[in-house]
Structure formats: C-alpha cells, structure tokens
C-alpha positions in Angstrom: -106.0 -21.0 -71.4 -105.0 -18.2 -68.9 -105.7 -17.8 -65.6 -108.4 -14.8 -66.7 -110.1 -17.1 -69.0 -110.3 -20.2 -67.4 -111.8 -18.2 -64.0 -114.4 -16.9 -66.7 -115.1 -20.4 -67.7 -115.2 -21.5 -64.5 -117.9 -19.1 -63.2 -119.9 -19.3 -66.3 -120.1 -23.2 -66.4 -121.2 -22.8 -62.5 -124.1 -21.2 -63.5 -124.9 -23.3 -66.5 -124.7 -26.0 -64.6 -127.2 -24.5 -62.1 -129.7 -25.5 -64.7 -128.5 -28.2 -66.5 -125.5 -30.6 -64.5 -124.8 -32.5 -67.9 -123.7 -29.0 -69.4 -119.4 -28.9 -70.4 -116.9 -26.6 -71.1 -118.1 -27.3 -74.8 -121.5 -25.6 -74.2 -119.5 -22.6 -73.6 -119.9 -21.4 -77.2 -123.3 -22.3 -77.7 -126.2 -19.6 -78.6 -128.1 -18.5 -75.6 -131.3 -19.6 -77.1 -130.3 -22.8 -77.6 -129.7 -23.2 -73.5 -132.9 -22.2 -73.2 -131.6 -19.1 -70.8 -134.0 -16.6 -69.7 -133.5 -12.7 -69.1 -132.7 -13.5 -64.9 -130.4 -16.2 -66.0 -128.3 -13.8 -68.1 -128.7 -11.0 -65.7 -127.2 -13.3 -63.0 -124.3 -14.5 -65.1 -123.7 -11.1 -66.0 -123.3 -10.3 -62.0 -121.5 -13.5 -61.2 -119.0 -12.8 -63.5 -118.6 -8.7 -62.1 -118.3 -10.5 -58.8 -115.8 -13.0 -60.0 -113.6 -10.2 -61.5 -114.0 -7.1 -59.1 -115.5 -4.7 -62.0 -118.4 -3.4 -63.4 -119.8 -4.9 -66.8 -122.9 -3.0 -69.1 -125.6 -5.0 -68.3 -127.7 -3.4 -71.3 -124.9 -4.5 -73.6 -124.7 -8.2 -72.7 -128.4 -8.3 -72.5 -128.1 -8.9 -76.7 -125.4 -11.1 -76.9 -126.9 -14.2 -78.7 -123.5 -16.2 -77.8 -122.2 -17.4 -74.3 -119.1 -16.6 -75.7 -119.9 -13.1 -76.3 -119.8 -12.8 -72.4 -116.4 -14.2 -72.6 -114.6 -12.0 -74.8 -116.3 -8.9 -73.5 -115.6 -9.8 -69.6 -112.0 -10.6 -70.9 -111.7 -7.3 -72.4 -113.3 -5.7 -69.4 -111.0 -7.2 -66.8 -107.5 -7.1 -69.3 -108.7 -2.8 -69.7 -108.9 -3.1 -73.3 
C-alpha cells in the first residue's frame, strides 16, 4: 500500500470508527448502506479526506457513491492528478 493510500485509509477508518470502534480496515470496501452512513457522515468524510490531502474533491459526485471504496479510488485519482 503506498503512502497516498494508506493516509486515505487511515482517515477514512478515523471516521468510521467515530461511529462504530469495532470497524477494520476490512470495512473499507463495504456499501455505504450497509454502515448505516447518513448524508453528514459522508459529507464529513468527503471534507476530512480534502483536509487530509490539501485539495478540493466534488462533493455532488461522492454524494452517490454506494461503495467506501469509491471514495478511495476517486480521492487517489484526485490527489495522484489523474
């Protein structure tokens, strides 16, 4: 895992775990319904992780992703300028 990913990781299993203190690295790839996350807690992750990485994310966009792992790959993306 690279540095990138695992400080993605790392922030999103912070807030997770803000909720739920049993949650792991595996939960990672869950669907966000399954977590039972509302529309603040995704709207929070969404900002932690622009904190976390110094940029600016579309918060419309990862409104819809149904996968935590959807924030992964498009924060990744975002912060590697692809």
């Amino acid at each position: 895992m690279s540095d990138l990913e695992s400080r993605i990781a790392d922030t999103m299993l912070a807030k997770l775990r803000e909720r739920d203190s049993s949650l792991g690295p595996d939960d990672l790839t869950r669907p966000v319904a399954d977590l039972d996350l509302d529309s603040l807690d995704l709207i929070e992750l969404h900002q932690q992780l622009e904190r976390e990485l110094q940029l600016k994310g579309d918060l419309t966009l990862t409104a819809g992703f149904a996968y935590l792992d959807d924030f992964s790959t498009y924060f990744a993306k975002l912060a590697s300028g692809e």
